[in-house]
GUTILO-405631 format. One record per residue (C-alpha): x, z, y; residue in three letters. Coordinates in steps of 0.2 Angstrom, whole numbers, padded with zeros to 4 digits, always signed. Each point is the difference from the previous one (the first is absolute). Layout:
BEGIN
X/Z/Y/ala
...
***
This chain:
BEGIN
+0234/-0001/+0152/unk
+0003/-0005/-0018/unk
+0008/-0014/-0010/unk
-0011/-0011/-0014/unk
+0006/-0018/-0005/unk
+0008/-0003/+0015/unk
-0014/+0005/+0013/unk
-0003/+0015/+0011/unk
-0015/+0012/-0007/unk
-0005/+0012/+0009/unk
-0006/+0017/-0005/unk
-0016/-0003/+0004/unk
-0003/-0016/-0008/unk
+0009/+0006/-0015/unk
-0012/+0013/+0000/unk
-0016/-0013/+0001/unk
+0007/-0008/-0014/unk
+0000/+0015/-0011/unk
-0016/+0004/+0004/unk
-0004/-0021/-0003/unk
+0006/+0003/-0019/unk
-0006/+0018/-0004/unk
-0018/-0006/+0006/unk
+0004/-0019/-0011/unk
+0006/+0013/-0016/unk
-0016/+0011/+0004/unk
-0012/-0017/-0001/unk
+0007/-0004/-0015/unk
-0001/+0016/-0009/unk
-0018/+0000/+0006/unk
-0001/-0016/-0007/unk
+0006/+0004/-0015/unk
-0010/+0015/-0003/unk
-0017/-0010/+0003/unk
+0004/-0011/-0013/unk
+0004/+0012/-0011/unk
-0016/+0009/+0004/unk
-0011/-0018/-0002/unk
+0010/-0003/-0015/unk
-0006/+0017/-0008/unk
-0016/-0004/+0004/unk
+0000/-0017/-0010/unk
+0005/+0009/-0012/unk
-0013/+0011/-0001/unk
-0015/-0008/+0001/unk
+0009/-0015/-0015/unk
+0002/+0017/-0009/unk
-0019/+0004/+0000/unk
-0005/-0016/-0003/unk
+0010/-0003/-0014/unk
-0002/+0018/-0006/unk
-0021/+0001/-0001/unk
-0010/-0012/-0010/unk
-0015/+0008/+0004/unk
-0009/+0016/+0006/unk
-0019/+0006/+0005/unk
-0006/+0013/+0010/unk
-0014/+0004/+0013/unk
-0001/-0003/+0017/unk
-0013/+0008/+0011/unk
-0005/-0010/+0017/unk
-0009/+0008/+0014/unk
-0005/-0009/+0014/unk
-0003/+0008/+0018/unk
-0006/-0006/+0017/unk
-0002/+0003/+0016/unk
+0015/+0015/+0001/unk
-0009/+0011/-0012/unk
+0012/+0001/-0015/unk
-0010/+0016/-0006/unk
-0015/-0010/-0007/unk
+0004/-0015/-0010/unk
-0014/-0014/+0003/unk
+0003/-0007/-0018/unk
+0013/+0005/-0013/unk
+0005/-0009/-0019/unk
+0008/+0007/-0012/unk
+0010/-0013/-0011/unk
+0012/-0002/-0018/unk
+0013/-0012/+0005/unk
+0009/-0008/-0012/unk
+0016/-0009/+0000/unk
+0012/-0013/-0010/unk
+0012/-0007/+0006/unk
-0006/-0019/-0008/unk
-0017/+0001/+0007/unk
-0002/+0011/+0014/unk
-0013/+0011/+0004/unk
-0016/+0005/-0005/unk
-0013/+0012/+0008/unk
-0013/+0010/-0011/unk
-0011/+0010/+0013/unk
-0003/+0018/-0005/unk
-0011/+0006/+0012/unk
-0008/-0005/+0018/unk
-0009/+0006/+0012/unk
-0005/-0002/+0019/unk
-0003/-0017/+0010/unk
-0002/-0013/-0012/unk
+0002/-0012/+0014/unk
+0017/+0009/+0003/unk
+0004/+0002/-0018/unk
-0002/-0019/-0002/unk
+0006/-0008/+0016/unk
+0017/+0013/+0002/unk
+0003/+0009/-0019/unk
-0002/-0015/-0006/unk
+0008/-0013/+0011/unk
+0016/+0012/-0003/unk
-0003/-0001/-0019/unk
-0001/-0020/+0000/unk
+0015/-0002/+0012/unk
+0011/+0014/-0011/unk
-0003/-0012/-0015/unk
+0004/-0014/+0010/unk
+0018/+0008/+0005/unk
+0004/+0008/-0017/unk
-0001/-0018/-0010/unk
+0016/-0006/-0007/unk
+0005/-0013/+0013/unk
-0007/+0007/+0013/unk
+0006/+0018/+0000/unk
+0018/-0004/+0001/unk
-0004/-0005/+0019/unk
-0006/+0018/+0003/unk
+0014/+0011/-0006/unk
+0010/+0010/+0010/unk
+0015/-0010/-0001/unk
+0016/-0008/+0009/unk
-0008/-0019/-0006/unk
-0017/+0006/+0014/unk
+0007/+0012/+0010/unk
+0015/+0004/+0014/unk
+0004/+0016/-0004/unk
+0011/+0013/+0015/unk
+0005/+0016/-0003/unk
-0007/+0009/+0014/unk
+0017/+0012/+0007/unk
+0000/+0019/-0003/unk
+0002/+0010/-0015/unk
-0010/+0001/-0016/unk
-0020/+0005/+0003/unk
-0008/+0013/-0010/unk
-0016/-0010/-0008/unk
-0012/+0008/-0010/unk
+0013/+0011/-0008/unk
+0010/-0014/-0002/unk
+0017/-0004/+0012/unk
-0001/-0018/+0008/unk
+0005/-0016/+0007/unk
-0012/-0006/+0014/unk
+0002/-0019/+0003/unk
-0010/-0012/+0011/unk
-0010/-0014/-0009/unk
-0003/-0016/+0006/unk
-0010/-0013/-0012/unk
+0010/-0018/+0000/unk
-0017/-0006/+0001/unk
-0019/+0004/+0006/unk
-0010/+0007/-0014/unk
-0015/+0013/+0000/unk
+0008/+0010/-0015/unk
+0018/-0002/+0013/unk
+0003/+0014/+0009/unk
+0008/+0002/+0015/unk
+0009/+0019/+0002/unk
+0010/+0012/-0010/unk
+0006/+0004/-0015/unk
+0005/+0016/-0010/unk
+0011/+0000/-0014/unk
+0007/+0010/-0009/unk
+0019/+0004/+0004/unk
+0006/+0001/-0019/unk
-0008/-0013/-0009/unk
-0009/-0011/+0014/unk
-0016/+0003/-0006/unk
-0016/-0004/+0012/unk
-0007/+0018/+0003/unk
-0009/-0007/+0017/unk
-0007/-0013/+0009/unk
-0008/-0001/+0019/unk
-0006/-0014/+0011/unk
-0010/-0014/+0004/unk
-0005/-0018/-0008/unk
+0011/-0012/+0007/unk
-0017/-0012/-0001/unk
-0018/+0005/+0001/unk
-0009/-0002/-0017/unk
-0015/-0007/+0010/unk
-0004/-0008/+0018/unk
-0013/+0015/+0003/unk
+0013/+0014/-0003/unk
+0017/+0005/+0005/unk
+0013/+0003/-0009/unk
-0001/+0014/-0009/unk
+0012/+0016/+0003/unk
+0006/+0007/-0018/unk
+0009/+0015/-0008/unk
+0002/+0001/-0017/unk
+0012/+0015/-0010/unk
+0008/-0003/-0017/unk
+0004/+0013/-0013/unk
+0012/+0000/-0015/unk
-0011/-0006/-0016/unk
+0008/-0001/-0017/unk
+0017/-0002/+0011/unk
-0006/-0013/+0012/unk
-0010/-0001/+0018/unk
-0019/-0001/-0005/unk
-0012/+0000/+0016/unk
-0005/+0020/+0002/unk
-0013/-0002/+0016/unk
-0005/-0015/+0013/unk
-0007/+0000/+0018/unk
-0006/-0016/+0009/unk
-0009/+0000/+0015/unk
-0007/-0017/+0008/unk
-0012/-0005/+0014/unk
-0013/-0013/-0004/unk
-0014/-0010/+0009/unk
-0011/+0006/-0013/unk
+0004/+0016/-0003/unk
+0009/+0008/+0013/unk
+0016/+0012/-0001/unk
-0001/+0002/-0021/unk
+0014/+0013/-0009/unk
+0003/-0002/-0020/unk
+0007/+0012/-0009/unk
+0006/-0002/-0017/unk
+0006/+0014/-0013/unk
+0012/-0007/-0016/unk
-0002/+0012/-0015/unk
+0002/+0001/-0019/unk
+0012/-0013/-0004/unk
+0003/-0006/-0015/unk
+0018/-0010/-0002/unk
+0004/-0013/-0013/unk
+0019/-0001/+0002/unk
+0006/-0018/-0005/unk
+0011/+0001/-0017/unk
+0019/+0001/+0004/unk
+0010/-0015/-0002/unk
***
């Protein structure tokens, strides 16, 4: 038996309670090490949005149903373009396919990404600290698209169609989104579910631009309906340096 402060320890309770404080410091590192990461990713996402004014670029949308995603029933092809005081604008390229589809989906996401990007609204959308819990998910760094990451579990602070409710890839370096997965944490509509969403980011002009989105949904009037969305051609107006 051993001596501390005047009362008997024995070995294996002194043992417990090293275990007791290397498990304490090993929380607290952990702790430590999400903020930092959640902290970076603040960072990141104030960076791009004080960094771009403005950019355009085109967007191709393709709509499948009924677990044929070989044939698209309807498909747009659109000129987005961007500024940070406005919002967005849509300027459709091409179309072709179900006009009922083009019309009730294509556009119903065009409207409702309008809606989300003005100013006062879009800050409630970010990928951010202020809407999100963040957890680094343990393990080491994943290889993401060519990219090493950081995986963390998101979880909205409120329910939200354009919330999601899943993970998180970021880049390891910069904290940088590079991709996103998981479900809206509130159905857009009482005759849907809520939809299941991936969406990958590339580095544009030195910031995360959307590279490719997939969302599938099940509606009353639809049935099991996939979107699939290709980003190209950017254009980036950086915002003048202060």
């Amino acid at each position: 038996m051993m001596r501390c402060g005047g009362y008997g320890v024995t070995r294996a309770t002194a043992a417990a309670f090293l275990l007791a404080c290397v498990g304490a410091f090993s929380a607290s590192a952990q702790q430590l090490d999400n903020s930092s990461a959640v902290a970076r990713i603040d960072a990141a996402v104030k960076a791009r949005l004080d960094g771009i004014s403005g950019y355009t670029d085109t967007e191709h949308y393709a709509v499948y149903r009924n677990g044929d995603e070989t044939n698209p029933v309807a498909e747009m092809t659109v000129k987005t373009t961007y500024r940070k005081d406005t919002g967005k604008n849509y300027a459709i390229l091409s179309e072709s396919g179900s006009e009922t589809i083009r019309k009730l989906v294509l556009g119903t996401i065009l409207d409702n990404e309008k809606t989300i990007n003005q100013p006062g609204v879009r800050e409630g959308a970010w990928i951010t600290s202020a809407n999100y819990e963040m957890t680094l998910k343990p393990g080491e760094t994943q290889r993401l698209n060519g990219r090493d990451c950081l995986a963390l579990t998101l979880s909205p602070r409120r329910k939200a169609p354009y919330l999601l409710e899943g993970t998180l890839w970021v880049d390891a370096n910069d904290g940088s989104i590079v991709q996103i997965q998981g479900k809206a944490s509130k159905s857009s509509s009482v005759l849907t579910g809520p939809t299941q969403m991936v969406r990958q980011y590339s580095k544009v002009s030195g910031f995360s631009q959307a590279a490719h989105a997939r969302a599938e949904s099940d509606s009353f009037l639809f049935g099991r309906t996939v979107v699939t969305i290709d980003y190209q051609n950017y254009q980036v107006d950086l915002s003048p340096r202060q």
